[in-house]
C-alpha positions in Angstrom: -19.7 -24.4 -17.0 -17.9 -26.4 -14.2 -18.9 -29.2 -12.9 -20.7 -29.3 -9.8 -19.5 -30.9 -6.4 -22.3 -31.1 -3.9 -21.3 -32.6 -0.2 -24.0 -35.5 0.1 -26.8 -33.1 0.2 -29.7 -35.9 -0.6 -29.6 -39.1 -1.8 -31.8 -40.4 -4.8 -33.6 -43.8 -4.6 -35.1 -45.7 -8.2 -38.2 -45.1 -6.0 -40.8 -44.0 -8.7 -43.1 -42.2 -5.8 -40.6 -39.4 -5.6 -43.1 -37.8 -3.3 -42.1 -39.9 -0.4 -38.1 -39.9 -0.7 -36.5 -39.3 3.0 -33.4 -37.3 3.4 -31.6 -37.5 6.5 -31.6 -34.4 8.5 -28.6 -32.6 8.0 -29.1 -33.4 4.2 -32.0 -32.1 4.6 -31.3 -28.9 5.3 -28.9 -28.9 3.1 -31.6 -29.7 0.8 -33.6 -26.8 1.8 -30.7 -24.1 1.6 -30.1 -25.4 -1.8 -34.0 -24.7 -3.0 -33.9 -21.3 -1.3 -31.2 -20.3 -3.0 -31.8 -21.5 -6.2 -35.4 -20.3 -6.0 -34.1 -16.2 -5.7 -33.0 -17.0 -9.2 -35.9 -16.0 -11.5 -34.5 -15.0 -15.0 -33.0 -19.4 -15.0 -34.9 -22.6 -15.0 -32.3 -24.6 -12.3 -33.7 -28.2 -11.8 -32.0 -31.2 -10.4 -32.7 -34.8 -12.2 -31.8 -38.1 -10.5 -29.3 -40.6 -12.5 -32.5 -41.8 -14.6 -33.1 -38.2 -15.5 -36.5 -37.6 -13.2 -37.1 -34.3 -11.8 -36.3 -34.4 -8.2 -36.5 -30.6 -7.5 -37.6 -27.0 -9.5 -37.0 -23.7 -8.5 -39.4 -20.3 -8.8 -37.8 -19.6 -12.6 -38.5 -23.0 -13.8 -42.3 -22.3 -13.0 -41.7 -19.1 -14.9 -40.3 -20.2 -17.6 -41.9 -23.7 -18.2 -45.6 -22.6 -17.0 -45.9 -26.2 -14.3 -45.4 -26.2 -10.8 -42.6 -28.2 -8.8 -45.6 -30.7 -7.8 -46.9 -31.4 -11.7 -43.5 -31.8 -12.9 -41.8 -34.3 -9.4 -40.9 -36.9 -10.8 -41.2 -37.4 -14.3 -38.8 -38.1 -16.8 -36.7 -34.8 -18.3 -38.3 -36.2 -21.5 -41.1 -34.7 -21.4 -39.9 -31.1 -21.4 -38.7 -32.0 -24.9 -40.1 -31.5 -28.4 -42.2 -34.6 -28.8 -39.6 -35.6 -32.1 -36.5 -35.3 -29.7 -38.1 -37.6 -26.8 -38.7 -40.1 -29.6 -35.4 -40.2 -31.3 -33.7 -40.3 -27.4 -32.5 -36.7 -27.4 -32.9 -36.3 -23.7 -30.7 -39.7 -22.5 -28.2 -38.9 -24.8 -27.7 -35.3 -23.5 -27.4 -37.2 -20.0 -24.7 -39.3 -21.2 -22.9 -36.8 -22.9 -23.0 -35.1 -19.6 -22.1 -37.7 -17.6 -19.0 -38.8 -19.8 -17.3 -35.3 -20.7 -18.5 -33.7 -17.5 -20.8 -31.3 -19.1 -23.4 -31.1 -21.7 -24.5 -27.3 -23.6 -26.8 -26.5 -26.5 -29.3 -24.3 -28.0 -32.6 -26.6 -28.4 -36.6 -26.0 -28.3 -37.9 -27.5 -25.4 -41.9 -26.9 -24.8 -44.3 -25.4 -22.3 -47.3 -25.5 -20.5 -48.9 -23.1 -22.5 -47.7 -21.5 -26.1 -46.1 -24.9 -27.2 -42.0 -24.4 -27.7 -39.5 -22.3 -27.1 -36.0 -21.5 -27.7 -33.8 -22.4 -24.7 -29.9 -22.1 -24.0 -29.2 -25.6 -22.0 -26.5 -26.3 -19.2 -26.5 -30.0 -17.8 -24.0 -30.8 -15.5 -23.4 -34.0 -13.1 -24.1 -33.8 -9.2 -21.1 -35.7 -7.0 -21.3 -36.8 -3.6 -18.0 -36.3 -1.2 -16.7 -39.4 -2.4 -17.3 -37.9 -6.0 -19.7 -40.3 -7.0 -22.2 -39.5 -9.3 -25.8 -39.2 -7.5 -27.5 -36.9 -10.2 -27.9 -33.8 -12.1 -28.3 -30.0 -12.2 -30.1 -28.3 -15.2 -30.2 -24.6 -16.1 -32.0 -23.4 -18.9 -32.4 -20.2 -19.8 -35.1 -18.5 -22.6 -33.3 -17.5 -25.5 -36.2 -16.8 -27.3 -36.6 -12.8 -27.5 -32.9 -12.6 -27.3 -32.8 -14.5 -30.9 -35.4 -12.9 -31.9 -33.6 -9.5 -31.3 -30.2 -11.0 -33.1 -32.6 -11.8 -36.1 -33.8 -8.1 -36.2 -30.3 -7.2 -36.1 -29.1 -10.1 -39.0 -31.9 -8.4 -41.0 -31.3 -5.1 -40.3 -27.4 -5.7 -40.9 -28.6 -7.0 -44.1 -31.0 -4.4 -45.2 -27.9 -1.9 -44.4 -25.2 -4.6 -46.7 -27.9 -4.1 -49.4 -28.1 -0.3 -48.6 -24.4 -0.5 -48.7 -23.8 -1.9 -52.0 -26.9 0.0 -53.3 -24.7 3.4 -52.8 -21.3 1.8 -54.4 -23.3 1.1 -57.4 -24.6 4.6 -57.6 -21.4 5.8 -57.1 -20.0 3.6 -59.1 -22.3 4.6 -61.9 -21.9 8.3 -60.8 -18.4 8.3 -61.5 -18.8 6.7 -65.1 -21.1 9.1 -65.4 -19.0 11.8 -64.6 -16.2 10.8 -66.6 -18.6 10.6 -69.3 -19.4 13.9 -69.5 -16.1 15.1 -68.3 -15.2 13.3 -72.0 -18.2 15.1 -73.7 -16.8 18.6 -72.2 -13.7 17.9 -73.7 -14.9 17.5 -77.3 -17.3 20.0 -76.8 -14.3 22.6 -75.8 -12.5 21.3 -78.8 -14.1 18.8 -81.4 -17.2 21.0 -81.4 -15.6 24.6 -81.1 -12.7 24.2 -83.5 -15.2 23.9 -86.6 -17.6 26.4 -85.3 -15.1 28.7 -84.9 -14.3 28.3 -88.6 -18.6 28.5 -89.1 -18.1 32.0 -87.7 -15.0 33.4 -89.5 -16.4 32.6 -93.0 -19.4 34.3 -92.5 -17.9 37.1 -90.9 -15.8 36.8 -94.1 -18.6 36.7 -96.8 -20.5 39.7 -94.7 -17.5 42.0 -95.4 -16.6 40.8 -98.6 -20.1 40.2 -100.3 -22.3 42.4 -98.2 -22.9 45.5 -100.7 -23.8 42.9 -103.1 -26.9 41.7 -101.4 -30.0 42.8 -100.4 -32.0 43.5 -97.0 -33.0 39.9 -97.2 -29.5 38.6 -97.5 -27.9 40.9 -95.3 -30.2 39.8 -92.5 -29.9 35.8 -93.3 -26.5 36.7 -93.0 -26.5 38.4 -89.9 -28.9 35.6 -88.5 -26.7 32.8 -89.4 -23.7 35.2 -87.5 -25.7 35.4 -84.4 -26.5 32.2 -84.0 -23.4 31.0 -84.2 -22.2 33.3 -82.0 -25.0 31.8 -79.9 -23.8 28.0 -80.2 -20.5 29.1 -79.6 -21.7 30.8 -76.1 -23.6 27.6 -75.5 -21.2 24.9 -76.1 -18.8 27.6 -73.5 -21.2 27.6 -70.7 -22.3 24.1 -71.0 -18.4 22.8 -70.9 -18.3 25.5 -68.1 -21.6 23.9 -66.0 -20.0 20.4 -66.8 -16.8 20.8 -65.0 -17.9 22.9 -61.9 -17.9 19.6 -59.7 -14.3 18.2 -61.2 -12.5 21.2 -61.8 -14.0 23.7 -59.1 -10.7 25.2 -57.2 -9.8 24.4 -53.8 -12.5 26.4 -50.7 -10.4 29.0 -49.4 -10.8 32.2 -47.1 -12.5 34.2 -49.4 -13.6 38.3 -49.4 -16.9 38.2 -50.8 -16.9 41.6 -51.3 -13.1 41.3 -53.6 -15.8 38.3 -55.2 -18.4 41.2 -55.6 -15.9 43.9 -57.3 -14.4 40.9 -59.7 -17.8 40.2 -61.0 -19.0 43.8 -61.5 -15.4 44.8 -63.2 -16.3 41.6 -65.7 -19.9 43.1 -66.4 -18.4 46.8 -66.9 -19.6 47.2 -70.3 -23.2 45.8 -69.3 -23.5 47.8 -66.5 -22.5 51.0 -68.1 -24.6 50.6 -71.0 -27.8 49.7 -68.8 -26.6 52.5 -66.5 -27.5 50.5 -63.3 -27.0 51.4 -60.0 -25.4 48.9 -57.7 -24.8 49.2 -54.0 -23.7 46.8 -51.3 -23.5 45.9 -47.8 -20.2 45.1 -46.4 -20.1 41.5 -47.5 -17.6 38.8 -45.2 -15.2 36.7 -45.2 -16.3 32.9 -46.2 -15.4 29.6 -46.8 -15.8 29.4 -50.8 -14.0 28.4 -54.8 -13.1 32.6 -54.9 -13.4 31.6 -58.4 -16.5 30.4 -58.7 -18.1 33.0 -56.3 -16.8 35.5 -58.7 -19.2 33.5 -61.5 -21.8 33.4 -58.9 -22.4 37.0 -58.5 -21.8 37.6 -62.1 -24.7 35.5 -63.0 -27.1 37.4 -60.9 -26.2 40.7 -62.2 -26.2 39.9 -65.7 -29.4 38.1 -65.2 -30.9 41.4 -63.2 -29.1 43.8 -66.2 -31.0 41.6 -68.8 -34.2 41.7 -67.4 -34.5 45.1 -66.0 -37.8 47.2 -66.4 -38.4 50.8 -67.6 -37.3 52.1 -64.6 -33.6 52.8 -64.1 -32.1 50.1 -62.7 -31.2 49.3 -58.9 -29.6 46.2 -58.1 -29.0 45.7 -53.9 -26.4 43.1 -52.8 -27.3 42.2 -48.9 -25.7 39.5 -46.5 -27.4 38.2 -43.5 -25.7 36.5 -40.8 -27.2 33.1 -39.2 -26.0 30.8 -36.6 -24.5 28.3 -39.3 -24.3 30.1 -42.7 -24.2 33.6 -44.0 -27.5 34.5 -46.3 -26.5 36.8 -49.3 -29.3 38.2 -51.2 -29.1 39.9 -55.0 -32.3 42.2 -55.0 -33.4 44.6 -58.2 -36.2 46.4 -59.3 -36.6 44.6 -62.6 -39.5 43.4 -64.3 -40.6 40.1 -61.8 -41.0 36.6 -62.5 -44.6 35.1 -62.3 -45.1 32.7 -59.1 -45.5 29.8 -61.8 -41.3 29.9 -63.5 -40.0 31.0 -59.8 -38.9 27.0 -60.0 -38.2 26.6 -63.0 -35.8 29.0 -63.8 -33.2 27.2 -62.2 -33.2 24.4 -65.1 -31.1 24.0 -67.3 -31.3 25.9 -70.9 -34.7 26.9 -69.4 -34.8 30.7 -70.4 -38.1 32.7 -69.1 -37.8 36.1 -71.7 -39.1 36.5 -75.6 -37.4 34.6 -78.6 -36.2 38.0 -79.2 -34.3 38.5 -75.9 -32.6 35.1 -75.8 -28.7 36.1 -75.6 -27.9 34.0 -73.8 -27.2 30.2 -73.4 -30.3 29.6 -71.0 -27.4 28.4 -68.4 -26.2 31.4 -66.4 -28.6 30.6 -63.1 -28.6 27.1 -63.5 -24.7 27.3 -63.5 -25.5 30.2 -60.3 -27.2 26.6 -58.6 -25.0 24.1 -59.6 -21.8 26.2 -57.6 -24.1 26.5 -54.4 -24.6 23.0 -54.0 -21.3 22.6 -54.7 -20.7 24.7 -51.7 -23.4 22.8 -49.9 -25.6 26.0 -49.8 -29.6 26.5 -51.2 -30.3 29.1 -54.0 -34.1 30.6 -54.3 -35.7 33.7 -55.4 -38.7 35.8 -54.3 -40.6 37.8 -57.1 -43.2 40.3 -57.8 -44.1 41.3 -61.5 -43.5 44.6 -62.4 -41.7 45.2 -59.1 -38.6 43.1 -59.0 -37.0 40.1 -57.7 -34.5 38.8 -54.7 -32.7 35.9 -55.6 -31.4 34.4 -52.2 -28.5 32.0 -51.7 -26.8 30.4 -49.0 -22.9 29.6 -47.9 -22.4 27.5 -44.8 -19.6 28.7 -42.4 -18.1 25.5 -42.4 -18.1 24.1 -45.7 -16.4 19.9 -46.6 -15.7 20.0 -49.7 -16.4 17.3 -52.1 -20.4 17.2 -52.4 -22.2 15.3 -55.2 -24.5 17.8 -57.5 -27.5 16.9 -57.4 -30.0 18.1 -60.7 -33.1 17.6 -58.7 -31.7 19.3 -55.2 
């Protein structure tokens, strides 16, 4: 702050009464302008101190901010707006020193009120010169930090609380991606290390059964034909699980995408199914999306085997329907199956979670969590609405706009 030049507007005596002190006229009304001015200031304490540092005037915003009136404070010593530590170790002369010497003094200090003890103030002290530039004083302007700091302490805090946050997320990240490659490892020696052997499981037995199977009896044959099938069964499992692992890491590329060429894909795949349960499958004209073609093609595929599998006595019916929302198209895969109790409508999602007899289990136990795990890929929802005995509707979701790269989530 610059200094300040004022043109002999008073003069101050070593007079300790500074109730009394005469100013000649025209300073005197210099005087007066000054205080009027300096009194429309309200948000600044703006004081003047003689060369001993006692308060010779006080505007409106020093009454504000301090709590005393101009006539309790006339007079006395700058100390005693200070800390009572500070006025004994000779904080206040030495700021008037400072100020004096280099012209100006500025600091952030706690300086204390009438009421509510300190507060945090932002001081400027700077000498007064007369036209002859001789020192006759000072000017003071303090200002009340307090809430301001108090606001930039929020803000350290909440800065800090959002470092923390920060760092929080790389180390989930961080641990995602070791995760990731963990299991991207585990798919590997699952599509190798563990199928190789399996595959040589399979062919043995499928070996003995044609070689040695006149020889044995119904017992055998069927010990045999267990130990087939569930190898068969592992085999399908350690597939689909390699396949769930790697639909985050090695999911194609979201291109424009005719969902009803996805459609006709997945029913061509399911041919044999679908002639054999002699279903009946109709759909609406389906659109153009944002998708893994790919995996859409899986998506689909999923649902109808897992509406062929569980169909009821009637013949079956299976309804493909889109619906179109503001943000995202709604596709819905409805049949006429047997129904899922209320209880499993959750839980079927899970992984190797498989709702049908011991006797029925063909599959893997992955198909619809592996129908869930490519919807949040493609930041949609998946959900189904049942009734038992009547058939179910299992719902999913594509955005219009879809970023690519989103984390799975298990527990979405």
């Amino acid at each position: 702050m610059e200094e300040f030049f004022v043109e002999a507007s008073f003069t101050f005596e070593d007079s300790k009464d500074m109730t009394n002190k005469q100013f000649p006229s025209q300073s005197q009304n210099h005087h007066e302008n000054f205080r009027d001015t300096i009194n429309l200031i309200k948000n600044y304490a703006i004081f003047t101190l003689d060369l001993d540092g006692q308060i010779t005037s006080w505007n409106t915003g020093a009454e504000l901010i301090y709590g005393w009136k101009e006539h309790e404070v006339f007079g006395n010593n700058v100390a005693f707006l200070f800390s009572d530590e500070d006025a004994q170790q000779g904080k206040p002369q030495r700021n008037l020193l400072e100020a004096r010497e280099k012209g100006l003094y500025e600091e952030e200090t706690y300086l204390k009120k009438r009421t509510d003890g300190l507060f945090l103030a932002e001081i400027t002290l700077s000498p007064i010169h007369d036209e002859k530039n001789l020192q006759i004083g000072y000017i003071q302007l303090v200002r009340d930090i307090t809430a301001r700091k108090q606001v930039e302490a929020k803000q350290i805090d909440a800065n800090s609380l959002l470092q923390q946050e920060i760092e929080r997320r790389k180390k989930i990240e961080a641990d995602l991606t070791r995760s990731n490659e963990e299991l991207e490892a585990f798919a590997s020696a699952a599509s190798h290390d563990l199928q190789e052997p399996l595959r040589m499981v399979v062919s043995y037995l499928q070996l003995i059964e044609r070689r040695y199977g006149e020889i044995f009896d119904q017992d055998g044959k069927d010990f045999l034909h267990f130990a087939v099938d569930g190898a068969n069964r592992m085999k399908k499992l350690i597939s689909d699980l390699v396949e769930y692992s790697r639909i985050d890491t090695l999911g194609k590329p979201f291109t424009q995408t005719n969902a009803t060429e996805a459609l006709q894909r997945a029913m061509s795949n399911l041919a044999v199914a679908i002639k054999e349960s002699d279903a009946r499958i109709t759909y609406d004209t389906l659109p153009v999306l944002i998708s893994d073609p790919v995996q859409l093609t899986r998506l689909f595929q999923n649902l109808l085997a897992n509406a062929i599998k569980f169909r009821g006595e009637e013949p079956l019916c299976i309804h493909i329907s889109r619906e179109e929302k503001a943000l995202e198209w709604i596709f819905g895969v409805k049949d006429n199956g047997r129904g899922i109790e209320e209880k499993y409508l959750q839980s079927i999602f899970v992984i190797f979670k498989q709702l049908g007899k011991r006797a029925e289990r063909t599959g893997s136990g992955l198909g619809l969590a592996i129908a869930k795990k490519i919807v949040a890929r493609h930041h949609g929802t998946i959900w189904v609405v049942s009734t038992v005995g009547k058939g179910s509707t299992f719902h999913f979701s594509i955005p219009k706009s879809v970023v690519q790269g989103k984390e799975y989530d298990d527990n979405e």
